[in-house]
N, C-alpha and C positions, 0 to 999 in steps of 0.2 A: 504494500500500500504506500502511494508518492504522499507524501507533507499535502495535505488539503490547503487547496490557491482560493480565498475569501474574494481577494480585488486585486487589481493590479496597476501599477505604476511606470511606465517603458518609457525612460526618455528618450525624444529624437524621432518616437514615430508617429508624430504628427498629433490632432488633436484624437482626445477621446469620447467616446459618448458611452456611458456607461449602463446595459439594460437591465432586468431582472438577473439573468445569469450572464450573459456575456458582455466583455468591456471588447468595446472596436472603437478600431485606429485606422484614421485615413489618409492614407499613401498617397493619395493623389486621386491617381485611375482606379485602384484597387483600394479592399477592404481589408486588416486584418481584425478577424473575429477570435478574439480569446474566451473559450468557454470555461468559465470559472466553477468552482463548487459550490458556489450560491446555489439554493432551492428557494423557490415559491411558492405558496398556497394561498386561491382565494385572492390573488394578485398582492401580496403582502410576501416580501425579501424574509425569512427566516433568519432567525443572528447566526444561526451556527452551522458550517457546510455538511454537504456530505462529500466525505473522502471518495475521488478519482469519480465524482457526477461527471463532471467536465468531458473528461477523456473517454466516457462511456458513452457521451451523448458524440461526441467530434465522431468516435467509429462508429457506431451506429448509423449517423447521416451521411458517412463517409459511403458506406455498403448501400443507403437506400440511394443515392444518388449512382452510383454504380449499375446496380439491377433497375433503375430505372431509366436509365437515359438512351433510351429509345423511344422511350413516349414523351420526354420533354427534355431538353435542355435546364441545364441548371448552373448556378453563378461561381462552382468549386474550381477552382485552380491551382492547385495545390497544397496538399498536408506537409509537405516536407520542408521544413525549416532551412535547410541549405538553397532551397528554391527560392526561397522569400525575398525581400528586398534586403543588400546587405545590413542596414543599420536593425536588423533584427536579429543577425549571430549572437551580439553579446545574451541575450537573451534566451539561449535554444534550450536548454532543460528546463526555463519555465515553459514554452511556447509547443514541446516537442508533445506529442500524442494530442494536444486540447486545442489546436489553432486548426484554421481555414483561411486561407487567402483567397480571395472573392473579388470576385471582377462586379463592380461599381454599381447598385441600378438605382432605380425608386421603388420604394416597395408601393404595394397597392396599400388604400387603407383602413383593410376590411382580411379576417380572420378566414379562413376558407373552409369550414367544416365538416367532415362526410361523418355521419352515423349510418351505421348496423345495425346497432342495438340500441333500446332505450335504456338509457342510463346519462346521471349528473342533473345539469341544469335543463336537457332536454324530455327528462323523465318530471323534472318537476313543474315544465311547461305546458307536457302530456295530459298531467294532471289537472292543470287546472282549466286547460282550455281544449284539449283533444287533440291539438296540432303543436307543428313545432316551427318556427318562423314562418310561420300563415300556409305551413303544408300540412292540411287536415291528416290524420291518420285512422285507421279501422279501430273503433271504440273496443275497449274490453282487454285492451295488453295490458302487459305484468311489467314491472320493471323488471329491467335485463334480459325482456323478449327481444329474440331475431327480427326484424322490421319486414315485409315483405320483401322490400327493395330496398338498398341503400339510399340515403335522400340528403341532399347539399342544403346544409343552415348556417349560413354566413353569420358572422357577427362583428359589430366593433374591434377594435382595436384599439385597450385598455393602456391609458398613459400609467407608469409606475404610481401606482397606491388606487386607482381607481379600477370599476371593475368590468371586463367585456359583457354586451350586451346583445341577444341574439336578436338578428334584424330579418327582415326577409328578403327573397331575390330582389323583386322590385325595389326596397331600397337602395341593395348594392347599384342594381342597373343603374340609379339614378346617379350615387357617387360617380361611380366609374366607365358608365357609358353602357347598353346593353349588348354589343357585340363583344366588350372586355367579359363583360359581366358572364354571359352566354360560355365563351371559350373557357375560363377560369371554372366554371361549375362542369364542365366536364371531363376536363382534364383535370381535377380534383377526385371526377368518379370514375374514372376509367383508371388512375394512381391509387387508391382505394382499392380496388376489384383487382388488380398485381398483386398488392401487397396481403391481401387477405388470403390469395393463392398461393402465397409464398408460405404467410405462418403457421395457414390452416395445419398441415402436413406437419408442423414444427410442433405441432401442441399449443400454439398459441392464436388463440380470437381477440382479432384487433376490433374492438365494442365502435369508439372512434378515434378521430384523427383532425389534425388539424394543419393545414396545409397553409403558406405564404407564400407569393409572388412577388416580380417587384419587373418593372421595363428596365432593361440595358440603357444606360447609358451611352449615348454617341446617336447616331443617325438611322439605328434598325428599329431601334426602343423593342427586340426583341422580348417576349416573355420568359422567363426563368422561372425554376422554382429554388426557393433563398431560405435561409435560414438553418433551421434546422428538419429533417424528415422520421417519421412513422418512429421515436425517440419514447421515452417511459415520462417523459415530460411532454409531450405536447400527444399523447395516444394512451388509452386505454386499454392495455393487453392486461387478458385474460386466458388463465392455464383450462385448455379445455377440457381437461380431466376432471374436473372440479365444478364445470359450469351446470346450472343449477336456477333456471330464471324463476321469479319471482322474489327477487331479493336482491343485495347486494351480491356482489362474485370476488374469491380472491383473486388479488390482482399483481401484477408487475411492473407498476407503476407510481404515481404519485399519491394516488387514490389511498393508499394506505396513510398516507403521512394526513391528507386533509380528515379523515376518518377521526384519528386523534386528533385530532385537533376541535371537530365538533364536538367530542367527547367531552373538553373541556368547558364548553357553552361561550368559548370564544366569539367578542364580540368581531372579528374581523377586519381590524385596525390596527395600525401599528401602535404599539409595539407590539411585534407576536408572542406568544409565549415562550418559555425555553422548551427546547428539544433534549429530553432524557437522550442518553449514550445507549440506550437498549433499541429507540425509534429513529437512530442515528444510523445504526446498524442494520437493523430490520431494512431500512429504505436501500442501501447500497446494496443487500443482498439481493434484493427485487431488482432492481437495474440491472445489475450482475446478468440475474437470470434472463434478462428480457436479452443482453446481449448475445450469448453464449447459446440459447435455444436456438434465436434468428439465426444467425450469424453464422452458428459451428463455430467462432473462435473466441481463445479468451481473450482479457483483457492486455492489448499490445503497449 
């Protein structure tokens, strides 16, 4: 286990902008994205890491972008620290397994959602209204039922301490234009429906997902997908051995850590509560596994 990276400080590589988990620094033309062991819950920064998140999320997205890119283009340019631009050497055992070098874009400003399953904020929309971002659904499911069909519920895109809000297409169309709008919702579902091919067989049910875009920079303003992909942070993996709808499902994910934390009747504001060393651990071993299932490798 590496020394757990909280924040970070590189001088020389330009300015930084610091997000929930990663601090990025801008090169110029390029991005570099340092994924840090920050965790969030409930869009609230946790005080205390979890040891080698970072590096578990960099391979992770490293591999989804890989098996993916035949269906989309994406903004990765390389993992490897010697590739980087040189004012980053001094720095290569922090930067080495948790960095991304990213070719430049705008991201879109809207969250790109696919659910499977009903479960989270869209189970508790189910609820009170039968649909989930104005797409009705067949009355009488359980939470953690299979959906008939996967279905795209875009939402906000939550500034640090505020919290995302699930909107419906029509809104998107409106931000973003409906022929963005259009492409992004199904190249969200058709990256869904790979991905669930992939872990199905792995033992693992990806519930949802949550996808970002962003236009290239320069004269294509091509589309990419950015950030981070199909990660125990922004997806809902669940061990199929175990699944079991009508309830909550164990999970490989984050889900575990916000669990505790309602436990507590946390009002969801910062300050967060502290993280026991027992829910510290508990959480790295579910990442662990979400990689290592996917993947077949361990942690590089």
């Amino acid at each position: 286990m590496n020394p757990p990276v909280m924040t970070t400080s590189l001088a020389g590589l330009g300015p930084r902008h610091q997000g929930k988990v990663r601090d990025i620094y801008d090169l110029g033309d390029k991005l570099l994205l340092v994924a840090t062991d920050r965790i969030s819950a409930f869009d609230v920064v946790m005080a205390e890491p979890i040891p080698d998140k970072g590096r578990i999320l960099t391979q992770l997205s490293a591999f989804w972008f890989r098996h993916l890119a035949d269906l989309t283009p994406n903004h990765l340019l390389s993992l490897t620290v010697e590739e980087f631009p040189p004012a980053c050497r001094p720095f290569q055992d922090l930067l080495e397994g948790r960095t991304m070098l990213v070719r430049k874009c705008k991201p879109l400003p809207v969250e790109c959602i696919v659910r499977g399953y009903l479960s989270g904020s869209g189970w508790a929309e189910y609820r009170q209204t039968g649909a989930i971002g104005g797409l009705a659904l067949p009355p009488g499911l359980v939470e953690s039922q299979k959906l008939p069909e996967p279905i795209f519920t875009p939402s906000t895109k939550a500034e640090l301490g505020t919290h995302d809000e699930n909107i419906s297409f029509a809104d998107m169309a409106s931000q973003i234009g409906a022929a963005l709008a259009a492409l992004v919702r199904d190249l969200s579902l058709a990256i869904y429906r790979r991905a669930l091919a992939w872990a199905e067989p792995r033992g693992i049910i990806i519930a949802d997902t949550k996808f970002e875009f962003g236009l290239a920079d320069g004269t294509d303003e091509k589309l990419l997908l950015i950030d981070e992909v199909l990660t125990p942070d922004s997806s809902r993996f669940w061990p199929q051995e175990d699944y079991r709808p009508g309830g909550p499902q164990k999970s490989y994910d984050k889900q575990y850590l916000r669990d505790y934390l309602e436990s507590l009747g946390w009002n969801k504001q910062p300050p967060p509560p502290p993280l026991p060393a027992d829910v510290i651990a508990d959480t790295r071993t579910r990442y662990l596994q979400a990689l290592q299932s996917l993947t077949g490798e361990e942690l590089g």
